[in-house]
N, C-alpha and C positions, 0 to 999 in steps of 0.2 A: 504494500500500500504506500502512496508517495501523498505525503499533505504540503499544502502550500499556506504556511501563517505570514500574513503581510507582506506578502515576498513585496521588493519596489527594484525598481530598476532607472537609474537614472544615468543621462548622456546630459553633454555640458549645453546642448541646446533643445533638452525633449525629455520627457518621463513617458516612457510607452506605459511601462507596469507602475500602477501603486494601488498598496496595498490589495494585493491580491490574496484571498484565500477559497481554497477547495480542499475536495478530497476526491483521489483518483483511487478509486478499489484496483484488486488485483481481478486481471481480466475485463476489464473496460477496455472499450476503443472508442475513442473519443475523436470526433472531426474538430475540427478550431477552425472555424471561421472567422468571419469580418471582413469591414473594407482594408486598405494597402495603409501602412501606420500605425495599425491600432494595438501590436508588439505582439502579432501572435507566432511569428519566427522566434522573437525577443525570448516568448512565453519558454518554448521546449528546448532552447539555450541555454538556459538559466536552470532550466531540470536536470538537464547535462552538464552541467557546469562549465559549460565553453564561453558561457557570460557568468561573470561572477556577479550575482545580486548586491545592489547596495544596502538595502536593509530586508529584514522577514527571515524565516527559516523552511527551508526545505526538507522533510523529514523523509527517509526511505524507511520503511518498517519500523518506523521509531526514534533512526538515529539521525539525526541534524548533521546533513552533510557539507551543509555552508559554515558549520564549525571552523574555527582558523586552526585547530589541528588535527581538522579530518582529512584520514586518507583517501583522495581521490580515486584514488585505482580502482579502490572496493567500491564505489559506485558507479564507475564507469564499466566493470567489467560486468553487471549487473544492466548496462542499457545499451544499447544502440542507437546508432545514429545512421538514416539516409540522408543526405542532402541532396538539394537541387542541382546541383552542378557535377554528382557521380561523385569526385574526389579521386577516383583509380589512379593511381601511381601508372604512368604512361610506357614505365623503360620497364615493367615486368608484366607477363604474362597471366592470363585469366585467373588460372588457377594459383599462381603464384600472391597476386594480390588476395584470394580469399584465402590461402594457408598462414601470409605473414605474421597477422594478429594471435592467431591459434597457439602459435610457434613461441612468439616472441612472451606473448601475456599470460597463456594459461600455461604455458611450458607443455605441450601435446608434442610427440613426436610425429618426423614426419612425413612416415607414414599414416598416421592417423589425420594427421591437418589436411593431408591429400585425398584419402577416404570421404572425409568428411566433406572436404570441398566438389568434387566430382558428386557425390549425393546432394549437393545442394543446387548445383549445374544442374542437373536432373530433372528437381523440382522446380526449378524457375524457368524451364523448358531449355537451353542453353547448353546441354550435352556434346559431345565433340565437340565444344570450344574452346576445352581448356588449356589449349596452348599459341592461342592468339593472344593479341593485344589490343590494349583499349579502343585505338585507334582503327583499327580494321573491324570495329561493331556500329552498331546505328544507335542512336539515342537510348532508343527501348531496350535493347540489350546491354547499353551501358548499366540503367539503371534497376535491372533485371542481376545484374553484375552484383553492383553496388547494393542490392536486399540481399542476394546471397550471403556475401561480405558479410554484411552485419549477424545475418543468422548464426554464420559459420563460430561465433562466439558464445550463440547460445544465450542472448540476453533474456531475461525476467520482463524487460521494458522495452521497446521500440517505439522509437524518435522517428516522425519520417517529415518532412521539411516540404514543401511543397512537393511531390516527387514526381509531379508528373507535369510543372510548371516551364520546363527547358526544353520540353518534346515538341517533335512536330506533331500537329491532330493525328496525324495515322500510327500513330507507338503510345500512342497516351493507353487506349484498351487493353495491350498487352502486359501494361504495368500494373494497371489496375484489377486485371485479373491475376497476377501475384499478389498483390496485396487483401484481395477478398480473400484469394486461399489461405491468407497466412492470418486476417481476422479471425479465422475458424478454431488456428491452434490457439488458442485460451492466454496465449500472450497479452499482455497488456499494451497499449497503444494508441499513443498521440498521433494523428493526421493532421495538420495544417494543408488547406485543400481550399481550391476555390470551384471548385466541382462540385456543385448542391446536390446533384442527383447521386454521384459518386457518394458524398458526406451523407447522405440519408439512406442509402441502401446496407453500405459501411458499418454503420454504427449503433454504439445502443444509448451514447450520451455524444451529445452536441455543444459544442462551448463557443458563443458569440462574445467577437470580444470587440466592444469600443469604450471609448473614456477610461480607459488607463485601466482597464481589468476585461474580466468574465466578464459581463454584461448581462447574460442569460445563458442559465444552464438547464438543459432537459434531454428528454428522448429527441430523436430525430421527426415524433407527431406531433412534442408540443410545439418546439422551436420551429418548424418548415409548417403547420398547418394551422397552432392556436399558438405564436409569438405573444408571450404576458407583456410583451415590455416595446414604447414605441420605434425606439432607433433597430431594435431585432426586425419587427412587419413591412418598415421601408428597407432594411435590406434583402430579406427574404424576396418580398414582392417586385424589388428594383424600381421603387418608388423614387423620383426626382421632384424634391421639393422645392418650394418657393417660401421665404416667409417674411411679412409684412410686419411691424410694430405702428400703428397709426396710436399716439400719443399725444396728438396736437389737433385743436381745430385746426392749425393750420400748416398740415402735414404735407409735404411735397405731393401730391397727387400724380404729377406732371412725371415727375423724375422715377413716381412707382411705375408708372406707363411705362415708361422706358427699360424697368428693370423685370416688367413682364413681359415684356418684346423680346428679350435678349434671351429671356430663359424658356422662353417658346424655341426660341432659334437655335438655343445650344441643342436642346433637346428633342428636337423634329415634330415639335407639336405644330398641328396642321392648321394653316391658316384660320377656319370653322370654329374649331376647337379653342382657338387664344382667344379669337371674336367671344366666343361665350365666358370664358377670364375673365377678360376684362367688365365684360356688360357687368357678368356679376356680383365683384369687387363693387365695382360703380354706384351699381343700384343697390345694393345689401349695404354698403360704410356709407359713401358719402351722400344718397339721400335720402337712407332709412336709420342707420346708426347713431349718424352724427345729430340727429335733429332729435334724435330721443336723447341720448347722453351731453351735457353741457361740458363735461371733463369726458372727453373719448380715452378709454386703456383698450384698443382692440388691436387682437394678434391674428392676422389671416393668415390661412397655410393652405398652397395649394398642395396637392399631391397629385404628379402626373403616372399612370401606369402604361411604360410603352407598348408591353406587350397584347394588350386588351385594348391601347388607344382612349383610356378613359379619364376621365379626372374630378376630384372631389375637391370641395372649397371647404376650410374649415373656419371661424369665425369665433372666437372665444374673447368674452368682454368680463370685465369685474362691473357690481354696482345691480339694484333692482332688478328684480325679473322681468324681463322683456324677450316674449317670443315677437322676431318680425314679423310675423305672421300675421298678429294685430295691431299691426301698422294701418295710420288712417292713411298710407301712400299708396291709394289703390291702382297708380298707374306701373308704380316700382315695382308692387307688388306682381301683376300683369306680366312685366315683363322677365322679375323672375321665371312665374309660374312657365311660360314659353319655352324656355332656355332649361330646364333643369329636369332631372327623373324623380327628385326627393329633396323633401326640405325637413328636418329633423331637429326638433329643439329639445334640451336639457337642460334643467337648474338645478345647482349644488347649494343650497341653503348655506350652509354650514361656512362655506366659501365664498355665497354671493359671487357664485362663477358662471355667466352664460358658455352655454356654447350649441353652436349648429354647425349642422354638417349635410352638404349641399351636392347631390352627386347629377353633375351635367349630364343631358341625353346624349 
């Protein structure tokens, strides 16, 4: 079992990790997800000790291996490591790079380092390869190579780093179906993966990481189908936001136009589709919001979904309950109702928090 108490990780311009804690049972495969930044290479660095943590403890079965007089060895020889970029030593031969480690760390003889590496050639399909070199393989058998490697040590733990992030599309499958084979033996195992379908079939825990930790941890049905948590459902869904702070009667209106144009356009929302943005915005803040609120606190948040082509306006205001909906704007009103499939209101007493949620046709 591997626990993470406050682990933090800081760089002299970024803190990806802080305060992170989990607990990773024995025989978990866990996918890691998130967007690019959000330290989840950082994350299985750090379990490995090839990033030394700034503050937290790492515990393997008990024993705190970021101790300043722990042996590393004994929790190294305990994990493996894939990386994205293979790492095969280039001036030795297939089998030679998976006997090294055998040889050199568990002291195997070697014959048996060679036994055991030709059985591992076997299983990761790669048979009569073992006496080629790096360079005379394809991407996918490099890193078909490079899981062997690691098994041939027999780790408790397996680290795998994106590993199918350097491949061309046609060797990504082939790595992947090593890696489901090797899900099965009861290993325990970190995947950092941007392959959702891969992360979901994979696995029996999912770990989304943004804001400098875990973010959300569950099965591969809560995280990909019921996300608890909002930044988990826009990255699931591939949701491109927008979001608005209207704080002032007399808030740039002009200059928000312009920053809903732009993010139309980064994001291939169809001319139609901005047209109904914008009316939205328009007619919901400034001639049904603002004329009800004399101090406007209203946060808009689009949400565009590319794949479905659809998009939801959200509206959350502080201060008295007010559905727009009885609004004496019966023309604003009109021309929501035109433009939209749903208008949805809820009030938080306790918070004095509106909010509505507007899904375009």
């Amino acid at each position: 079992m591997i626990e993470l108490r406050h682990l933090e990780k800081k760089y002299e311009n970024a803190t990806p990790l802080q305060d992170v804690n989990a607990v990773i049972r024995d025989g978990d495969v866990i996918s890691v997800i998130g967007p690019s930044g959000t330290g989840k290479s950082t994350l299985i660095r750090c379990i490995n000790m090839l990033e030394r943590p700034t503050g937290g403890q790492i515990l393997l079965d008990g024993e705190d291996i970021t101790a300043p007089k722990y042996d590393l060895t004994k929790a190294r020889r305990r994990m493996g490591m894939v990386f994205q970029s293979f790492n095969l030593f280039g001036h030795l031969t297939v089998i030679e790079n998976l006997m090294l480690a055998p040889m050199d760390i568990l002291k195997k003889s070697k014959q048996e380092a060679y036994d055991t590496g030709v059985a591992l050639l076997r299983r990761v399909g790669l048979a009569g390869r073992e006496l080629q070199y790096p360079e005379q393989l394809s991407g996918g058998q490099k890193q078909r190579v490079a899981i062997a490697r690691t098994l041939a040590m027999d780790p408790d733990v397996i680290l795998l780093d994106e590993p199918t992030s350097a491949l061309d599309p046609t060797m990504v499958g082939e790595v992947q179906a090593v890696i489901r084979d090797l899900a099965k033996s009861g290993k325990t195992m970190l995947i950092v993966t941007h392959e959702m379908s891969f992360a979901r079939a994979i696995s029996n825990r999912v770990f989304y990481m943004d804001e400098g930790g875990i973010y959300e941890d569950g099965t591969p049905e809560q995280v990909f189908d019921h996300p608890r948590k909002e930044l988990t459902r826009r990255f699931i869904r591939r949701l491109k936001v927008l979001e608005l702070l209207i704080d002032s009667r007399d808030f740039d209106f002009i200059g928000a136009g312009t920053q809903i144009d732009l993010y139309c356009l980064q994001n291939d929302i169809p001319p139609k589709e901005k047209y109904r943005i914008r009316l939205v915005i328009e007619e919901l803040v400034q001639q049904i919001l603002l004329a009800a609120f004399a101090e406007p606190d209203v946060r808009v948040t689009v949400e565009y979904a590319p794949d479905a082509q659809t998009a939801v306006i959200f509206a959350d205001y502080t201060g008295d309950r007010f559905d727009p909906r009885d609004s004496d704007n019966e023309l604003s009103l009109s021309v929501l109702t035109g433009v939209t499939e749903t208008i949805d209101f809820k009030y938080d007493d306790s918070q004095k928090q509106n909010h509505v949620e507007i899904r375009l046709k």
